[in-house]
C-alpha angles and dihedrals in degrees: 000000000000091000098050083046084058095045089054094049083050107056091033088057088048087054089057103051091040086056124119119268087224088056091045097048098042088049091053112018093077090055100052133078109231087207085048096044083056098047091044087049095046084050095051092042089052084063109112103265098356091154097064081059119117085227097054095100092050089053095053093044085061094039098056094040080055099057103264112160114225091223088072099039098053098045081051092053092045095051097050102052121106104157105237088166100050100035086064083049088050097051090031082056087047103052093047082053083053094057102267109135124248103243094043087060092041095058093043094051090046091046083056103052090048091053092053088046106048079050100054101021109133118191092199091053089042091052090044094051086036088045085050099051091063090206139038100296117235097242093054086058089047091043096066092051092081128057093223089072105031089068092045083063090047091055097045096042086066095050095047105027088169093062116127096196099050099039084057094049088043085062095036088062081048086055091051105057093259088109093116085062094060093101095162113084092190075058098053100029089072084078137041107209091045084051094053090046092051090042096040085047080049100047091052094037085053081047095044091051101057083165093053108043104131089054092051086043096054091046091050093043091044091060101042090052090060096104136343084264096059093036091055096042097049097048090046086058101041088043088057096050091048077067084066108100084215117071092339090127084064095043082057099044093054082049089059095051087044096064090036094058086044091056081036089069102038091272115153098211106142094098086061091044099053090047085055099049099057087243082137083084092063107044100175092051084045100055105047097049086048093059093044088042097052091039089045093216139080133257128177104229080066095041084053094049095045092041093052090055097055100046084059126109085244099044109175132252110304093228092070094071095031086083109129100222091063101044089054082052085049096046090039096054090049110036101036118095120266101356099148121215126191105257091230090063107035088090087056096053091048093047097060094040086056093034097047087039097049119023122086141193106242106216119271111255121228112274094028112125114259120267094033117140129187108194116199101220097176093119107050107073085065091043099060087047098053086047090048097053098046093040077064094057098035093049098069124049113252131161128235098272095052083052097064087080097048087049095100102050092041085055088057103040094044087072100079101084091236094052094055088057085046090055100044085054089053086045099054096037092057100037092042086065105114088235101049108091077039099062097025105109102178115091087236105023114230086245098070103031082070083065094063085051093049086043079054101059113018104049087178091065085050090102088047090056101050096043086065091041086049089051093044091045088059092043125133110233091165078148089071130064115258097244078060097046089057099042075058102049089045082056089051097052096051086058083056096042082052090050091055091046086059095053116274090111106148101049102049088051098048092053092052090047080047085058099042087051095056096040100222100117121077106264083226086069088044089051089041096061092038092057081046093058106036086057091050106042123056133179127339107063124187100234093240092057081055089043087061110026099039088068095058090043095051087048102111078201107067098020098028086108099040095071138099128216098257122029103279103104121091098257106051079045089062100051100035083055092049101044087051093046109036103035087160088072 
């Protein structure tokens, strides 16, 4: 509705302007004083510069039809022009005489100009002269051709989101293909057709970095959380797209951290969830998930009920209990130490995370009547069974010698998907106690061994893993000795050097180049994970691995002692290999 409104300010304002002058001057020429029209003029021509205003032709033009003589007008003009504007070319052309470059004086005359203009900028003056323009002017297209100004209409957009004529140019630097540079969703979010370009430019920029995902995700989910507005029409659309046999399990995926980042920041938006996923066809399902989801917590009148629904012939849809918030409440409930669950229902909970973890809907064939499911089911009955024998181990607090008995089964079991994030939440919950490193013997505790087993065999839990070793890693152990701290820290980082050798290569390194770049990690640690990996990788290098790791390998810092006197040891090799392969570095 608001856009159409505008549409139609717009084109009216465009008649008006189109108009005949006849029209004009017969509309307004009876209700004005000519005596009145020149004294108003003179007032407005003995203003300082008034001739370097846009409006200077149209006040002429009345000023002349009302008797003004050109004598007067001109000496008032005159008088009053003082050449602001070409007094700042003239000192702008003097200091580049004096040796200032160009574009140094261009950008401070231009920073200057913003700054005057996001003072004394008034909405109400820029949709008169827009409204009196009667079309797109020729210098607002020439404006968003440079960046300059383009950021100076972002900034003020924000300021004055009611704008008409910033809300038009907004759109005008969409239409242009600037859309990427439109940072502030409060910006985009006035239109509808600039949002969908800003969120369409951060869906495939979130595609195109698989590396970087959790950073694209966050930027996507960031903006669509901006309003309820934003948050409805985005999942629609995703949730459309996940349709899509190509690509839809990604679509889906993005929808899922979506709606965790929203919970994440106090967002209710189950109700909207549930409306998404076609649960309306299952009430009863429905209606159970949605009171443990807006509760955020289970209960096990609703895991009956939901239980009960999909042990019948008939079960619903597996999406609607493959909502992430319920299956961290499931795994939680089963792999944190000492939550307690009612004996009568613990075979219920590990029914629907299996359930819900293992079981899949095999594609409808062509002539079978719609709506007809066939679910493969093959892998559930082994998959109760892993989760209920670690939910038995998990379950009690033991420390790493009582497990040894229990390793084999763990190894096993770790191998079902939904066991090995049972077991990194085990995992964290038991080595995140504050006595743990304090009381841990062992040189690499049982507990986190079990993490190198799960990176292993489960390459998408490889960024779960790293984010608690990254936590662990920045812990403070002020309880322990240094030499201590440090033995601690070196263990850590062989987790993460084992991490890297499955696979997860770019982000361990870039956490450690993150820590080299602060400074607050001891350069021997920093040596101590360089001399790992150079022993474990080995030619051809991605360009980006080079990009992160070269830096810390050509520090005299941190590898001045590790090198030879020729170039045999690993670390000229390296570079020597790197300077001779990636000369664009």
């Amino acid at each position: 509705m608001e856009e159409e409104f505008e549409d139609e300010a717009w084109n009216n304002s465009a008649g008006r302007g189109n108009a005949p002058e006849e029209e004009v001057e017969n509309h307004e020429e009876p209700s004005e004083n000519p005596k009145a029209v020149v004294s108003d003029c003179l007032q407005l021509f003995s203003s300082v510069d008034y001739i370097m205003e846009p409006g200077i032709f149209v006040q002429l033009k009345r000023y002349f039809q009302a008797g003004g003589t050109p004598e007067q007008v001109i000496n008032t003009l005159s008088a009053n022009y003082t050449a602001v504007a070409q007094t700042a070319n003239l000192l702008a052309e003097w200091l580049i005489m004096a040796g200032v470059r160009v574009t140094d004086v261009q950008a401070m005359v231009e920073n200057h100009l913003k700054d005057m203009i996001l003072k004394t900028f008034d909405p109400k003056k820029a949709d008169k002269i827009f409204t009196e323009e009667g079309e797109t002017p020729g210098w607002l297209t020439e404006m968003i051709e440079h960046h300059t100004w383009r950021s100076l209409i972002y900034r003020l957009a924000e300021e004055y989101p009611e704008c008409l004529m910033l809300n038009f140019t907004i759109k005008l630097i969409s239409d242009a293909g600037f859309q990427s540079e439109i940072t502030s969703i409060s910006t985009a979010a006035q239109q509808i057709e600039v949002f969908s370009r800003v969120l369409k430019t951060a869906i495939a920029k979130f595609l195109s970095h698989p590396e970087d995902w959790q950073g694209a995700i966050e930027e996507v989910a960031k903006m669509v959380c901006h309003g309820q507005h934003t948050y409805v029409y985005s999942q629609v659309l995703i949730q459309v797209l996940s349709q899509e046999a190509k690509g839809g399990f990604i679509m889906k995926r993005l929808s899922q951290e979506i709606t965790k980042y929203a919970l994440k920041n106090n967002h209710n938006v189950t109700p909207i969830t549930m409306a998404l996923n076609g649960s309306s066809r299952h009430p009863q399902a429905c209606e159970a998930l949605t009171s443990m989801l807006s509760r955020n917590t289970l209960n096990p009148a609703d895991i009956t009920v939901l239980y009960r629904n999909y042990t019948s012939p008939e079960p619903p849809p597996i999406d609607l209990i493959r909502n992430p918030q319920f299956l961290e409440l499931l795994v939680d409930s089963l792999f944190k130490v000492g939550v307690k669950i009612n004996q009568e229902h613990k075979s219920k909970y590990i029914y629907l995370l299996g359930y819900a973890a293992s079981v899949c809907e095999i594609p409808t064939k062509k002539g079978q009547p719609k709506g007809h499911r066939v679910l493969n089911k093959d892998e559930l009955k082994a998959t109760i069974i892993a989760i209920e024998k670690v939910h038995a181990i998990c379950n009690v607090s033991r420390g790493s010698s009582e497990l040894i008995a229990d390793i084999s089964t763990l190894y096993s079991c770790i191998r079902f998907p939904v066991v090995g994030v049972g077991v990194i939440r085990w995992v964290e919950n038991t080595v995140t106690e504050p006595s743990y490193f304090k009381l841990c013997t062992e040189s690499c505790p049982l507990h986190l061994a079990l993490l190198d087993e799960v990176a292993c065999v489960h390459a998408s839990l490889h960024d779960q893993i790293l984010r608690l070793l990254v936590r662990l890693f920045e812990s403070k152990q002020d309880e322990l000795e240094i030499l201590v701290q440090l033995e601690l820290k070196k263990m850590l980082l062989d987790r993460m050097v084992n991490l890297l050798a499955r696979g997860c290569v770019v982000p361990v390194v870039k956490y450690i180049s993150q820590c080299c770049t602060r400074g607050d990690t001891d350069i021997s640690l920093i040596r101590y994970f360089v001399t790992e990996v150079l022993e474990t990788v080995t030619h051809p290098y991605s360009s980006e691995f080079v990009q992160l790791f070269l830096p810390m390998v050509e520090n005299e810092e941190i590898t001045g002692s590790m090198r030879g006197e020729g170039d045999n040891d690993p670390v000229s090799e390296f570079i020597v290999h790197c300077k001779a392969h990636y000369t664009t570095l």
